[in-house]
C-alpha positions as CSV (number, residue, x, y, z in Angstrom):
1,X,91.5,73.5,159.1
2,X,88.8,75.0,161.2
3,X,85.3,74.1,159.6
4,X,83.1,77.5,159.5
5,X,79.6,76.9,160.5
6,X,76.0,78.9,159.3
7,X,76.8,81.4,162.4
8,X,80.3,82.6,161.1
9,X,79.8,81.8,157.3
10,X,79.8,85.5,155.7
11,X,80.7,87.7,158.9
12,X,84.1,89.2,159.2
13,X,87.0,88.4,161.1
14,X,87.3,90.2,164.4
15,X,90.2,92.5,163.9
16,X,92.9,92.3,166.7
17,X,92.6,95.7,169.7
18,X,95.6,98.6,169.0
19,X,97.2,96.5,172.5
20,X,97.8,93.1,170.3
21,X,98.8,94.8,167.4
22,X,101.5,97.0,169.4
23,X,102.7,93.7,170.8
24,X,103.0,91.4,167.5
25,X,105.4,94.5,166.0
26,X,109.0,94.0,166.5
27,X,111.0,97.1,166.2
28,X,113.7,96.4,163.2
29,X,117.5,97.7,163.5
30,X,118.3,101.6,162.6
31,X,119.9,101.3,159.0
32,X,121.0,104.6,156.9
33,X,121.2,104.2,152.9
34,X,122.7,106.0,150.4
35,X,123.9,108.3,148.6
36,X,126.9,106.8,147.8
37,X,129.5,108.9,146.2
38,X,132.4,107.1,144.4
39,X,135.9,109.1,144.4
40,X,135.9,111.0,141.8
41,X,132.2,112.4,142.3
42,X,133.0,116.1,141.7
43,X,134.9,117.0,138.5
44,X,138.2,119.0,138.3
45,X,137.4,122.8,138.4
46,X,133.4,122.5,139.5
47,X,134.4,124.6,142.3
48,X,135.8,127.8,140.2
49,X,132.8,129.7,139.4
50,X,134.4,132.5,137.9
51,X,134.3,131.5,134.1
52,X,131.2,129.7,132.0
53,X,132.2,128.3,128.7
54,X,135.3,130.0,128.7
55,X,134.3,133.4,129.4
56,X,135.2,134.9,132.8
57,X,132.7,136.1,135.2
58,X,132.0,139.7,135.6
59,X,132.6,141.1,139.6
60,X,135.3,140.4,142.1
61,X,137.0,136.9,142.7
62,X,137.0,135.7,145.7
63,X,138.0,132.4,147.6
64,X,135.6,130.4,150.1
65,X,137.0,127.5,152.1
66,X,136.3,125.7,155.5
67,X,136.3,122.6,157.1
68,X,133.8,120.1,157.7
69,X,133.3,118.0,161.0
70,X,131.0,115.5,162.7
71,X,129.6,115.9,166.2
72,X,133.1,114.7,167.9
73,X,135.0,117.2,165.5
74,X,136.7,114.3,163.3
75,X,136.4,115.9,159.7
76,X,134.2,113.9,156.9
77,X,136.3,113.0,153.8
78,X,134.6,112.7,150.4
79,X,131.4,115.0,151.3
80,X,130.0,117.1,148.8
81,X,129.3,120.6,149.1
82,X,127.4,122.6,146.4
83,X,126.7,126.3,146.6
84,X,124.2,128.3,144.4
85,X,124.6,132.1,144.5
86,X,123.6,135.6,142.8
87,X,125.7,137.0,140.1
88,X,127.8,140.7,140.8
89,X,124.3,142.4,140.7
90,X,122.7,140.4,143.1
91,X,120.5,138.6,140.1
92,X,119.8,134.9,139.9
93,X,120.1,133.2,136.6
94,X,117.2,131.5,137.5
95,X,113.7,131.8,136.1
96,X,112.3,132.1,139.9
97,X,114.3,135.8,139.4
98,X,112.3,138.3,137.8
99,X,115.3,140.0,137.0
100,X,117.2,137.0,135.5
101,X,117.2,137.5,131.6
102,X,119.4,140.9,132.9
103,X,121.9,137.7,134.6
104,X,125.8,138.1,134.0
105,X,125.1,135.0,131.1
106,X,129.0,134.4,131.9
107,X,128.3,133.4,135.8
108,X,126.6,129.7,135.8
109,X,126.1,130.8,139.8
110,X,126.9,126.8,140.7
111,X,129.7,124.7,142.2
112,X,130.3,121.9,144.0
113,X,133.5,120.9,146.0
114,X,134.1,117.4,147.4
115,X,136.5,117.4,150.9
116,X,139.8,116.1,151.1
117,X,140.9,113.8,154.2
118,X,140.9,116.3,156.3
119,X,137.6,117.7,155.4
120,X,138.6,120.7,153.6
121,X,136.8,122.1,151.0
122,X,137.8,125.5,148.8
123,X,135.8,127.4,145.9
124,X,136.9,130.1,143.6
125,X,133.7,132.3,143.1
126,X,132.5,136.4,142.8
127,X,131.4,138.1,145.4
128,X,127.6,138.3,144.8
129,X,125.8,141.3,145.0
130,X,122.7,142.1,147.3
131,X,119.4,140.5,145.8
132,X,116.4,142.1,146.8
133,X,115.4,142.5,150.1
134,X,118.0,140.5,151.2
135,X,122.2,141.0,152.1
136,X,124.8,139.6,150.3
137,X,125.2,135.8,150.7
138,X,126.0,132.3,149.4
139,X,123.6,128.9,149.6
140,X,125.1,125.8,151.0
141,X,123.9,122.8,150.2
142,X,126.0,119.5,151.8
143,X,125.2,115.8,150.8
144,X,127.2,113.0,152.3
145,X,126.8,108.7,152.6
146,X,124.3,108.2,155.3
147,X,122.9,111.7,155.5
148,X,118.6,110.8,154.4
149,X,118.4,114.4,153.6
150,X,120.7,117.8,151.9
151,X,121.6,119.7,154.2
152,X,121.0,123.7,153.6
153,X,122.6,126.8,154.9
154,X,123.6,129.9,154.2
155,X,126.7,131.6,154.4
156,X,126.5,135.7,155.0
157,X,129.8,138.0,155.0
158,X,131.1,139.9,157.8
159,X,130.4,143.7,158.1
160,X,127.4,143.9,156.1
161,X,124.5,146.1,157.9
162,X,122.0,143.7,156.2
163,X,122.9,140.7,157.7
164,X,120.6,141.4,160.9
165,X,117.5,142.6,158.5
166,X,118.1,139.6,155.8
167,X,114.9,137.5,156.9
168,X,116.9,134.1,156.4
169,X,119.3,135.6,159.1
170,X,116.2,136.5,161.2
171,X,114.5,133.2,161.4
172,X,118.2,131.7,163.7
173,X,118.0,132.6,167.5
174,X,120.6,135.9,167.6
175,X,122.9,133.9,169.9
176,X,123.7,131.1,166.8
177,X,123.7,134.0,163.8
178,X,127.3,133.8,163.7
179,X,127.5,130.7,162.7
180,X,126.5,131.4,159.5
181,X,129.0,134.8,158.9
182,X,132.0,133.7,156.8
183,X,135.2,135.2,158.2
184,X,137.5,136.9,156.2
185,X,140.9,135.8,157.1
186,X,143.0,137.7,154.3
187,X,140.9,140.5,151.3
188,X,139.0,138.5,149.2
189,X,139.5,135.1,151.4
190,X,136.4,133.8,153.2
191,X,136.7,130.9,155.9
192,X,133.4,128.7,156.6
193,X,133.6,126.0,158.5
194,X,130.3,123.5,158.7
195,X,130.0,121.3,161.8
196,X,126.7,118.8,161.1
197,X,125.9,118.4,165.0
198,X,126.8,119.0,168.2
199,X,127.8,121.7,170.2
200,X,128.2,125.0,167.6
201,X,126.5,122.7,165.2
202,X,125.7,124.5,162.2
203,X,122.1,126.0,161.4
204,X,120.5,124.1,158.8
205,X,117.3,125.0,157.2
206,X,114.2,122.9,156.3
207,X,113.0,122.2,153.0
């Protein structure tokens, strides 16, 4: 052990230059965590939003469904999507709503959906009315193993005039807005698909 001497006792050590510092760190391997959902993460019938406590839903019923893939198109089993959504009168049952305590009480306005194998996913739900100042539309939220964040989107419907107005719709470059209009394939049946990157990846939204 190095004796310390009247000139060094009490002065502090010389800390190492930026240059030494940079070269004593050793960059560590990439590594994702969690979350980690077991099979049967979704329960049976959280993807029909049309009845709460055994009371049905006032407004239309419609179905939602889509496909989700990764960048090289292969479709992710076992991922979860959630959506959140106005009731028939475009009202959140949601505090955040100033209009809420007028809510449909028998729309809960929440699902979730977990994909099959081939990375289907399907909700029965109503067809939400406008809220204020914005069109028609449905939240997306998607959680998968090794995604660090939720992702969020929105899904619009086709042939609304809002759509171009709604200020969620605004903030994506025009060329990549349809990518977040549902298309209706058959009255009342909506198709969504959700790619997480890539080429036509899907616009997701920050916190």
């Amino acid at each position: 052990m190095k004796k310390r001497t009247a000139a060094t006792r009490g002065k502090p050590a010389r800390k190492p230059g930026k240059s030494a510092a940079r070269q004593r760190l050793v960059p560590t391997g990439e590594a994702t965590i969690g979350p980690f959902f077991p099979p049967r993460y979704v329960d049976a019938g959280a993807n029909d939003l049309t009845q709460f406590d055994d009371h049905k839903a006032a407004g239309e019923v419609i179905e939602i469904s889509g496909v989700v893939r990764q960048e090289d198109g292969a479709p992710l089993d076992n991922l979860v999507v959630e959506i959140w959504q106005a009731d028939a009168k475009g009202i959140y049952r949601h505090p955040a709503d100033p209009r809420h305590r007028e809510a449909d009480s028998r729309f809960f306005g929440w699902g979730r959906a977990a994909t099959d194998r081939e990375g289907r996913y399907a909700f029965r739900t109503i067809r939400p009315g406008a809220p204020r100042g914005r069109a028609r539309h449905i939240n997306v939220m998607v959680m998968f193993s090794g995604l660090m964040r939720i992702l969020k989107t929105t899904m619009f419907f086709p042939g609304e005039g809002a759509n171009e107005a709604d200020p969620v719709c605004k903030a994506v470059p025009k060329a990549r807005r349809h990518l977040l209009v549902a298309r209706e394939e058959a009255p009342g049946r909506y198709r969504f698909d959700l790619k997480l990157r890539g080429e036509h990846e899907t616009p997701f939204f920050d916190d």
